[in-house]
C-alpha positions as CSV (number, residue, x, y, z in Angstrom):
1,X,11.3,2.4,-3.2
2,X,9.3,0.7,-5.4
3,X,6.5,-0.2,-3.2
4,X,6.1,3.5,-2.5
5,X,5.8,4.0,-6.5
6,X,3.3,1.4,-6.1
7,X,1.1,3.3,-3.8
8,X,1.5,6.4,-4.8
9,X,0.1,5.3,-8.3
10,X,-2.6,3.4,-6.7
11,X,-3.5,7.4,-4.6
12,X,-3.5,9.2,-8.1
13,X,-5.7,6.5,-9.4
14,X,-7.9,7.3,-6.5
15,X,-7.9,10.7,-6.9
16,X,-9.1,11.0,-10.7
17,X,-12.3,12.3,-11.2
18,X,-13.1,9.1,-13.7
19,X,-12.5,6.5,-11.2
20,X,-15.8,5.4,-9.5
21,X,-14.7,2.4,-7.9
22,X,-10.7,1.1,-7.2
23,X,-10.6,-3.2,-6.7
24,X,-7.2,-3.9,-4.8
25,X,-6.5,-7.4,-4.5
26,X,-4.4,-7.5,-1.6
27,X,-2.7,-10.5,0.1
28,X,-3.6,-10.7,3.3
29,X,-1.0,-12.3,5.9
30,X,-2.3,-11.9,9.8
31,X,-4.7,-8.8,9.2
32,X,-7.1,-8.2,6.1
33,X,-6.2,-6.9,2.5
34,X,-8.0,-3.8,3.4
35,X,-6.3,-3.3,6.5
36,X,-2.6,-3.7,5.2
37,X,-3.4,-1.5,2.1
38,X,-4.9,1.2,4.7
39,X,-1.9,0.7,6.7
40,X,0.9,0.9,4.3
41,X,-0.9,4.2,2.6
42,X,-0.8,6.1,6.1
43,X,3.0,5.0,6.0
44,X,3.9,7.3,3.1
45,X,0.9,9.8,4.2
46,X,-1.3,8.8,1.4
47,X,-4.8,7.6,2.9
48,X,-7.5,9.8,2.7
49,X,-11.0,8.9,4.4
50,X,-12.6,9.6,1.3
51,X,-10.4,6.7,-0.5
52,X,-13.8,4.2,1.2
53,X,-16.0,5.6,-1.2
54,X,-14.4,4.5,-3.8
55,X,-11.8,1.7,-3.0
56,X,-12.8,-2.3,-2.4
57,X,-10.3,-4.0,-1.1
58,X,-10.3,-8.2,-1.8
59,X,-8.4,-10.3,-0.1
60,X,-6.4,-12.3,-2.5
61,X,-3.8,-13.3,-4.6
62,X,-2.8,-13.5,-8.0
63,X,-0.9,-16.2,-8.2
64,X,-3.7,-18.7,-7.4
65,X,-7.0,-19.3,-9.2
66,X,-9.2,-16.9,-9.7
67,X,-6.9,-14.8,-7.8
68,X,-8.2,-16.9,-5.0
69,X,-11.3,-15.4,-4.6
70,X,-14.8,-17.4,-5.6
71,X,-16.2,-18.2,-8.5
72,X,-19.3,-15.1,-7.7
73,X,-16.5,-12.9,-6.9
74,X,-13.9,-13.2,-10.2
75,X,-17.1,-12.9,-12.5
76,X,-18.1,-9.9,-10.3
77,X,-14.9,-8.7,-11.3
78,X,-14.6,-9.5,-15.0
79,X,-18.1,-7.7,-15.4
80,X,-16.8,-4.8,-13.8
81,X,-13.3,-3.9,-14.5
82,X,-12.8,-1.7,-17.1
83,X,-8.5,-1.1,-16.6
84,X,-6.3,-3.7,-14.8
85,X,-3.0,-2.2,-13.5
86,X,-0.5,-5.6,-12.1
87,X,2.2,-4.8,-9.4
88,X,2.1,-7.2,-7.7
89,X,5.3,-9.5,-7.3
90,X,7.4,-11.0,-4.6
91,X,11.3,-10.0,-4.6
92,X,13.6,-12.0,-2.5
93,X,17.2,-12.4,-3.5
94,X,18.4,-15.5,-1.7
95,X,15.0,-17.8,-2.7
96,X,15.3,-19.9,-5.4
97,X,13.0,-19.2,-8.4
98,X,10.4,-22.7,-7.7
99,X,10.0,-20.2,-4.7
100,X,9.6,-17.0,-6.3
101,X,7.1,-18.7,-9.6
102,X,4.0,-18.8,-8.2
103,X,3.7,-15.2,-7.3
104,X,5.5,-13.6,-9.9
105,X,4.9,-15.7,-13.2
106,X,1.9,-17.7,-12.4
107,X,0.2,-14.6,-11.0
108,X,1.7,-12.5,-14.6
109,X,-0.4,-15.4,-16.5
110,X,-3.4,-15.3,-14.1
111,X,-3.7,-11.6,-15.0
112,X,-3.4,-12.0,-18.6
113,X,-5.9,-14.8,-18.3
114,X,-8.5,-12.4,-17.1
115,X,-7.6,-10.0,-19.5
116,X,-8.0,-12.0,-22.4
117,X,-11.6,-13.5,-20.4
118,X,-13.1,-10.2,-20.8
């Protein structure tokens, strides 16, 4: 599936020698962003303990402002982040596309946003 893709990218990414420190803006529903993403990596096999060194995990989500994290926390981030890789999206095929904007095109703009803050 696609979300597998997803993850898998996000382990390789991990695993390069390069990357000191992953940011994974994860929504977060009933549990934490860092305990879904933990969660869904053990699912296809991927977490490895080491991944806490190196992985901070933000509860968030792109398709609000500032990713809906505060104002300290998006400038942390726009000092910091050197690559910017956007997955994230919500795929439903029965809601209507008012339903389906804010996550998927608002967030797309929120993302370029930052980019072009940098």
């Amino acid at each position: 599936s696609a979300a597998s893709d997803v993850y898998k990218r996000q382990h390789s990414i991990l695993s390069l020698p390069f990357c000191k420190t992953l940011y994974a803006l994860v929504r977060s529903h009933h549990s934490s962003g860092e305990e879904r993403l933990k969660s869904t990596l053990k699912q296809f096999n991927l977490w490895k303990d080491h991944f806490t060194q190196s992985l901070v995990v933000l509860d968030g989500d792109v398709g609000r402002e500032n990713f809906g994290l505060s104002v300290e926390n998006y400038n942390k981030l726009l000092c910091e982040v050197d690559h910017v890789y956007h997955s994230a999206a919500t795929v439903h095929m029965i809601h209507s596309y008012h339903w389906l904007k804010q996550s998927n095109v608002e967030g797309t703009l929120n993302v370029l946003r930052f980019l072009f803050t940098k």
